[in-house]
VEXLUMDO-710340 format. One record per residue (C-alpha): x, y, z; residue number from 1; residue in three letters; chain. Coordinates in nm, 2 decimals, decimal comma, padded with zeros to 4 digits. Example, Ala and Ser with C-alpha at 12.3 -4.5 7.8 and 13.67 -1.06 7.14 Angstrom:
2
   east  north     up lovex vexvo vexti
  01,23 -00,45  00,78     1   ALA     A
  01,37 -00,11  00,71     2   SER     A
END
This chain:
301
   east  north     up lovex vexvo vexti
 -02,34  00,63  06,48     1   UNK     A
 -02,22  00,78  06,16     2   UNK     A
 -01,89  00,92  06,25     3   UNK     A
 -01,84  00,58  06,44     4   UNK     A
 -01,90  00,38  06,05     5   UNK     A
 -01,66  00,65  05,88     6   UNK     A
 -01,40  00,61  06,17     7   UNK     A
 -01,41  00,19  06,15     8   UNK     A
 -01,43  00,24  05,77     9   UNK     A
 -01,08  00,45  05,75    10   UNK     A
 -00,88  00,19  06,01    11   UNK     A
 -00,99 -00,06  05,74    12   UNK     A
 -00,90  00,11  05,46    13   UNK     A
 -00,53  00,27  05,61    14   UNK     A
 -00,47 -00,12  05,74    15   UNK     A
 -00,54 -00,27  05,41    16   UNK     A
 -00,31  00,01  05,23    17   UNK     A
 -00,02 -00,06  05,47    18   UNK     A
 -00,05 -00,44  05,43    19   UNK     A
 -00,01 -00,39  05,07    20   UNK     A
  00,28 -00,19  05,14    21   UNK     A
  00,42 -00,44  05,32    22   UNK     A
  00,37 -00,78  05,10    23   UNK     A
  00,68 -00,71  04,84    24   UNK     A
  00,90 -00,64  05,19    25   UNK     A
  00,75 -01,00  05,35    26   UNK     A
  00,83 -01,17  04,99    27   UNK     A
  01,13 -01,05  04,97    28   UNK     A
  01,21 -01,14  05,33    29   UNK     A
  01,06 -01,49  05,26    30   UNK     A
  01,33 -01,54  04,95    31   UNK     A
  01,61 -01,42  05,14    32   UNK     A
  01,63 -01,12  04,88    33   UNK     A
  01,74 -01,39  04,62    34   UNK     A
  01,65 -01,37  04,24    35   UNK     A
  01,39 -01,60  04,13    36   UNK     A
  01,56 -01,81  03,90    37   UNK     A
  01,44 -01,79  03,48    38   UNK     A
  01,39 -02,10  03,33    39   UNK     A
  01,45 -02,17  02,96    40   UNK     A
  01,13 -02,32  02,80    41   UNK     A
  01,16 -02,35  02,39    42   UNK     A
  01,36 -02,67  02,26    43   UNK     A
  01,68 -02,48  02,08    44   UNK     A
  01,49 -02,45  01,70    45   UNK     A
  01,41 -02,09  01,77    46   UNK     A
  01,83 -02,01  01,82    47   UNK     A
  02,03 -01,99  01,50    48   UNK     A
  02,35 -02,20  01,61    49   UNK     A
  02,20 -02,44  01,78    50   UNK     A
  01,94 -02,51  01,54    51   UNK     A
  02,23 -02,58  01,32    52   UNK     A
  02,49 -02,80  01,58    53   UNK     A
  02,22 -02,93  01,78    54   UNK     A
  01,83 -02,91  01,62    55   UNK     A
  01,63 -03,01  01,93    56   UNK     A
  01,84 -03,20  02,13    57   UNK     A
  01,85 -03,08  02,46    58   UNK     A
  01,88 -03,40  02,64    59   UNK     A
  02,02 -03,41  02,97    60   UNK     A
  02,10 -03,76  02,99    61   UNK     A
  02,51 -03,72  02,91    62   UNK     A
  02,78 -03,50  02,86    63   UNK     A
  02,85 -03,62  02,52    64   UNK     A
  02,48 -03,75  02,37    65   UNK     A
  02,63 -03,86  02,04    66   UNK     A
  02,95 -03,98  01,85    67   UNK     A
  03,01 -03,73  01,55    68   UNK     A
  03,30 -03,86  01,25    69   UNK     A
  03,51 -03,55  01,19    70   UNK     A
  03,38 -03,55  00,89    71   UNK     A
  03,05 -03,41  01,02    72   UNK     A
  03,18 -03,16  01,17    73   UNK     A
  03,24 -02,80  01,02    74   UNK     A
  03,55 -02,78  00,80    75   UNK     A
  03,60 -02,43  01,00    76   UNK     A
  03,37 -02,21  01,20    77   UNK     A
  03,44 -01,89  01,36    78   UNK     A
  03,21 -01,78  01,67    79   UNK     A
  03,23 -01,51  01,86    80   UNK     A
  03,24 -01,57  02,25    81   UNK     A
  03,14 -01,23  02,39    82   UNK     A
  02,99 -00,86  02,29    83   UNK     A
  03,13 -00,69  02,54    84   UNK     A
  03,36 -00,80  02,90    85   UNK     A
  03,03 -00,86  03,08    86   UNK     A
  03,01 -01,16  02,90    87   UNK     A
  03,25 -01,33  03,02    88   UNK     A
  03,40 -01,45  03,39    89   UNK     A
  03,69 -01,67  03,44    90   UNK     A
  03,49 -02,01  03,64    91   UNK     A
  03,79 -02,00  03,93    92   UNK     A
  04,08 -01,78  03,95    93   UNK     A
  04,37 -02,05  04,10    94   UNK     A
  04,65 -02,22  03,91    95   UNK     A
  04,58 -02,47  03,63    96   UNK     A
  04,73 -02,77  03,75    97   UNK     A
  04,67 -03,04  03,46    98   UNK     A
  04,62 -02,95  03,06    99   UNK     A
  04,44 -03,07  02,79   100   UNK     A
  04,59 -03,39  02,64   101   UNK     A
  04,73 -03,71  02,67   102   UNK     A
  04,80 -03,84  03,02   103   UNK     A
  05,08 -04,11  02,99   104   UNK     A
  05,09 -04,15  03,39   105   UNK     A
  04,73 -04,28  03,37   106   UNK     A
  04,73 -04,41  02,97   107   UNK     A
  04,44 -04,19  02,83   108   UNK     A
  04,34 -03,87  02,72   109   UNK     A
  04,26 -03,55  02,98   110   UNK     A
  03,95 -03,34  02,82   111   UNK     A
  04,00 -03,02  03,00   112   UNK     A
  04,19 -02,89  03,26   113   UNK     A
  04,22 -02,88  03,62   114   UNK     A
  04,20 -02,62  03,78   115   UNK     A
  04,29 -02,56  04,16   116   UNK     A
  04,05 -02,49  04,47   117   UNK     A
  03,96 -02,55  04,83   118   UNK     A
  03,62 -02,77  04,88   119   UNK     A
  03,31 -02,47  04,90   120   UNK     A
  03,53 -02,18  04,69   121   UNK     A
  03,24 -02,08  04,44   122   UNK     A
  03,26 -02,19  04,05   123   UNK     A
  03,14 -01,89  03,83   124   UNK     A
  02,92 -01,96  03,52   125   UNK     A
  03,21 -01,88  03,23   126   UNK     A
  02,95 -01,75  02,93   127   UNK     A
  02,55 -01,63  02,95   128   UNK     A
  02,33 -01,96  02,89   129   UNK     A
  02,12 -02,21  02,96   130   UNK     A
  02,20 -02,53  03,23   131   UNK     A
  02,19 -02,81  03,00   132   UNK     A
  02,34 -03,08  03,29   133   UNK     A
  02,31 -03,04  03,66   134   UNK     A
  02,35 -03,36  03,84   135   UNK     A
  02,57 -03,65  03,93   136   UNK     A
  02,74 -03,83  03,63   137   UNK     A
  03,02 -04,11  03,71   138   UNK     A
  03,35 -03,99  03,68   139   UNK     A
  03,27 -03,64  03,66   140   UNK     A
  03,09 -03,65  04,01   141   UNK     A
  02,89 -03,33  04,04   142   UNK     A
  02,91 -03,19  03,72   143   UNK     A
  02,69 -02,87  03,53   144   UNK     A
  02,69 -02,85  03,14   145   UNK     A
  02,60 -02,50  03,02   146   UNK     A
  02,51 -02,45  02,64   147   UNK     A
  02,57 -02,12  02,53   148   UNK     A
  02,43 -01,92  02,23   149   UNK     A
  02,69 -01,93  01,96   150   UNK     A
  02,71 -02,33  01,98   151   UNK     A
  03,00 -02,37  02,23   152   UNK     A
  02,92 -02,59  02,58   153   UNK     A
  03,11 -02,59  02,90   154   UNK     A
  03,15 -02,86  03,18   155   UNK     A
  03,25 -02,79  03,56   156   UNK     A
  03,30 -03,13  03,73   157   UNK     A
  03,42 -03,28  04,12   158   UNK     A
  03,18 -02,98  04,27   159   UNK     A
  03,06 -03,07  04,64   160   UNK     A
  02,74 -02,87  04,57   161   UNK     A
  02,55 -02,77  04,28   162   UNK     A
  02,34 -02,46  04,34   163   UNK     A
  02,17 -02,46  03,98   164   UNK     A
  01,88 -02,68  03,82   165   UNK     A
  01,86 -02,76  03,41   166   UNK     A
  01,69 -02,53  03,16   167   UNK     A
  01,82 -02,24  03,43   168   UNK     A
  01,92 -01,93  03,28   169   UNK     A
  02,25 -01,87  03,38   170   UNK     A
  02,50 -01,55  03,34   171   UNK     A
  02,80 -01,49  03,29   172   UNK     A
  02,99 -01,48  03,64   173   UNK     A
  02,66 -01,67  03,79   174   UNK     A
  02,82 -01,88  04,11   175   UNK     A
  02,68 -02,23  03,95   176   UNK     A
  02,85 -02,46  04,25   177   UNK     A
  03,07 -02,52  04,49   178   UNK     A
  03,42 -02,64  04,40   179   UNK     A
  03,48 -03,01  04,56   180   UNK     A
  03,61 -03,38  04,53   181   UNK     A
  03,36 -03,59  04,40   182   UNK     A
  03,36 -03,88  04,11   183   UNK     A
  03,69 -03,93  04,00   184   UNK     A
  03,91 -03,71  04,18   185   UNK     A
  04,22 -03,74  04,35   186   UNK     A
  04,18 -03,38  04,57   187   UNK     A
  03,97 -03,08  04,55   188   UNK     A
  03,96 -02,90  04,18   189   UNK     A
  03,74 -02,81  03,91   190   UNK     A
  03,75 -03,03  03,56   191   UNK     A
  03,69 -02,78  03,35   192   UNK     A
  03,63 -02,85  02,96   193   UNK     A
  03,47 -02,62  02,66   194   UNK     A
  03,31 -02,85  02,40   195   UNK     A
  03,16 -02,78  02,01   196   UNK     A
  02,93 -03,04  01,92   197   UNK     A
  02,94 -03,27  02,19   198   UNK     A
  03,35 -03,23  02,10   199   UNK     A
  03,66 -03,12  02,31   200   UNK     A
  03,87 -02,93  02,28   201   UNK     A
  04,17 -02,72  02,45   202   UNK     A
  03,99 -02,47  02,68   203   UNK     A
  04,34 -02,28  02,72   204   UNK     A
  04,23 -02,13  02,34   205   UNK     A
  04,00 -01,97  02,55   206   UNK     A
  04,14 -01,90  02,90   207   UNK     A
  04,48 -01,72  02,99   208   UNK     A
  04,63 -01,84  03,24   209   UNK     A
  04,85 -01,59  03,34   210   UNK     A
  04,67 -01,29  03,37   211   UNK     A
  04,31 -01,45  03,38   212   UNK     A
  04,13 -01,36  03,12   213   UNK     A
  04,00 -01,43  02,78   214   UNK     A
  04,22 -01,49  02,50   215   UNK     A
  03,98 -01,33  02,24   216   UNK     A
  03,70 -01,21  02,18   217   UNK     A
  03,65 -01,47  01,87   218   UNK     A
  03,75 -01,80  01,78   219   UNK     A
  03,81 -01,96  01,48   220   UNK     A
  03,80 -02,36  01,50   221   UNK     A
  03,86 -02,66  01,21   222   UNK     A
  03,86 -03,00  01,25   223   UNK     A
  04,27 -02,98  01,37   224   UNK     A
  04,16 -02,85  01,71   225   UNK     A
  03,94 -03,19  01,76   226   UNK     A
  04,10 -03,51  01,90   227   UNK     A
  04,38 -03,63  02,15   228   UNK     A
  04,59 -03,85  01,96   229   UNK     A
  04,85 -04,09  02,21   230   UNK     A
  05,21 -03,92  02,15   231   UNK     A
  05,49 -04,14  01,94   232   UNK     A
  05,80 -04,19  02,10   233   UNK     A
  05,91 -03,96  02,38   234   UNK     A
  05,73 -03,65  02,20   235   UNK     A
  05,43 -03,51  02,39   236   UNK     A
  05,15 -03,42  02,25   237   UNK     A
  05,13 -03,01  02,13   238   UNK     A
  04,83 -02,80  02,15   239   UNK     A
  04,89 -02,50  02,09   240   UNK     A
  04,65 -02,21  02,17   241   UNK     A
  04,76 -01,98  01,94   242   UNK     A
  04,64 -02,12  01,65   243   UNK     A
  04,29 -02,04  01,68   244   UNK     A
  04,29 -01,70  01,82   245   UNK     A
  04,18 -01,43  01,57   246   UNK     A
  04,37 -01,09  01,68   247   UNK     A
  04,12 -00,76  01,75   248   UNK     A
  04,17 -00,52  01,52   249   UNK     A
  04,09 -00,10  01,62   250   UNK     A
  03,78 -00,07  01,53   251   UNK     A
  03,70  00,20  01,22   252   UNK     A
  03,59  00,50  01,17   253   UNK     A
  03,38  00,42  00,86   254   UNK     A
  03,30 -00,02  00,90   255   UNK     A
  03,41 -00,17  00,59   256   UNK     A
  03,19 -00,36  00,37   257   UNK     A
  03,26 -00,73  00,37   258   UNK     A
  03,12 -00,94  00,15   259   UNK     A
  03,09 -01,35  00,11   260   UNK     A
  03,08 -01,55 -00,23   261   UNK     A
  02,84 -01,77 -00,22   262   UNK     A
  02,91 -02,14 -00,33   263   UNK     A
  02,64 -02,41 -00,44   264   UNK     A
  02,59 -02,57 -00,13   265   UNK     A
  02,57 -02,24  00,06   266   UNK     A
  02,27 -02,10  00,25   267   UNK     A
  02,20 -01,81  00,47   268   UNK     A
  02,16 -01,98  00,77   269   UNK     A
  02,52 -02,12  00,66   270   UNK     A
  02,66 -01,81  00,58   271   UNK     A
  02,54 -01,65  00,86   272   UNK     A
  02,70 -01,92  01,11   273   UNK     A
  03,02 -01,86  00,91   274   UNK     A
  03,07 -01,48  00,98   275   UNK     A
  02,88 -01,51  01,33   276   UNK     A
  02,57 -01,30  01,20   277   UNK     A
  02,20 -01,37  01,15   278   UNK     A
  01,97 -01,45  00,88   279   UNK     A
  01,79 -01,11  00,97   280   UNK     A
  02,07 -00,92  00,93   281   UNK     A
  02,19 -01,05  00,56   282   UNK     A
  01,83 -00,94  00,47   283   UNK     A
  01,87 -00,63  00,59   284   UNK     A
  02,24 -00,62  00,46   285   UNK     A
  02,10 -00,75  00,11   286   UNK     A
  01,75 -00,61  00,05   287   UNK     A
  01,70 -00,72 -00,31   288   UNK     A
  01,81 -01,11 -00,20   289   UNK     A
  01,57 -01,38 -00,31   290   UNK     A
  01,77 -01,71 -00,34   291   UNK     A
  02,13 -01,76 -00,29   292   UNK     A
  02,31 -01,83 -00,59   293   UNK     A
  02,71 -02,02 -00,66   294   UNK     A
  02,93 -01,71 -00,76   295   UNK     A
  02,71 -01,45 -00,61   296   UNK     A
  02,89 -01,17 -00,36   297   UNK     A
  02,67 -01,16 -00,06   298   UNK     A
  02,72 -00,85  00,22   299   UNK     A
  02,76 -00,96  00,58   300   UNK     A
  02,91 -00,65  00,75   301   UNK     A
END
């Protein structure tokens, strides 16, 4: 009788260990092997930049969720778009096949560029973020907004299918949709734009064309870049990428020191955003820093 007790007792115990086993196989089988996605939960005020461009304001409700006078805007900024080539994927590799600027054939302004495809081909997420948009919206049809870390937002409109949700946490090279026709389209392509502030601007200061990459690893923008003005005469419109690429230099042996002068109005959240650092890391640049002072030379490499 007792040999019959311990016999049922180890069935029990082996089936229960081999079911256990076997639950992380049946849950991956159940998800298809897939990823949960991650969700973003704060509200923005705990990242530097877009507690400065942004404050809270992660509203889904349009592409552009307020009208800023170029006089609000930064008089220059330079952000840095990557650490490292992981950061970065090119959202479809196929011909542009419309620029930024003005469109005389239809008589308005182009915010992006078009970029080539056949209906399904998969549209990569261009930067690490968080889905802001991911929904129908007019002309845009299908259309995902990513906000990215360092202030910058992207836009990939006309998809077929959209295969992420908002507050998703995306990354770079993340398939986000499925390129398509819809809104206002005339064939299959992908609107792509790169915004600052709700603002366009020329997303070929970002994306090479010809060998499909990225231009730079940072960008310095000022309130020139901003804007698409309707041509005079027969002259078209130039925007010119060049401008606001800032060339890689080989990196040192020994890193220089580079210092800021502080001005009255400045900051260190304000110098920080300036030289694409943190708060954190003046303080530890600048141990003996109470209060920024006008005049005063403050380290931020």
């Amino acid at each position: 009788m007792r040999s019959n007790f311990h016999r049922d007792l180890t069935r029990l115990l082996s089936l229960a260990a081999m079911m256990v086993l076997l639950m992380p196989l049946q849950a991956q089988k159940d998800s298809g092997g897939k990823k949960e996605p991650q969700f973003y939960q704060g509200d923005g005020s705990e990242v530097l930049m877009w507690r400065l461009f942004y404050h809270d304001n992660f509203s889904g409700a349009a592409v552009k969720l307020r009208q800023l006078s170029m006089d609000s805007l930064p008089d220059e900024v330079n952000l840095r778009l990557i650490k490292d080539s992981s950061e970065f994927c090119f959202p479809m590799r196929n011909i542009r096949t419309s620029p930024y600027g003005w469109r005389a054939l239809f008589n308005r302004a182009h915010r992006g560029v078009d970029i080539l495809l056949r209906t399904g081909d998969p549209i990569h997420a261009c930067f690490p973020g968080v889905v802001r948009i991911a929904r129908t919206m007019g002309g845009y049809g299908n259309v995902v907004v990513i906000r990215h870390e360092n202030g910058l937002e992207t836009v990939y409109g006309h998809m077929s299918k959209i295969l992420v949700k908002p507050r998703q946490i995306v990354k770079a090279g993340d398939v986000i949709g499925l390129g398509g026709s819809t809104g206002n389209s005339t064939g299959p392509h992908l609107h792509f734009e790169v915004r600052f502030q709700y603002e366009p601007f020329d997303p070929e200061w970002l994306l090479d064309f010809s060998n499909y990459t990225l231009r730079t690893r940072r960008l310095h923008l000022d309130k020139t870049y901003f804007g698409i003005t309707i041509p005079k005469g027969n002259k078209p419109p130039v925007f010119k990428a060049d401008k606001s690429i800032i060339k890689e230099r080989p990196t040192r042996q020994q890193p220089r020191e580079v210092y800021h002068t502080a001005t009255k109005d400045d900051t260190l959240e304000l110098i920080a955003m300036q030289h694409s650092t943190t708060v954190a890391e003046l303080k530890r640049l600048n141990p003996d820093l109470k209060k920024v002072k006008a005049g005063m030379k403050v380290r931020v490499r």
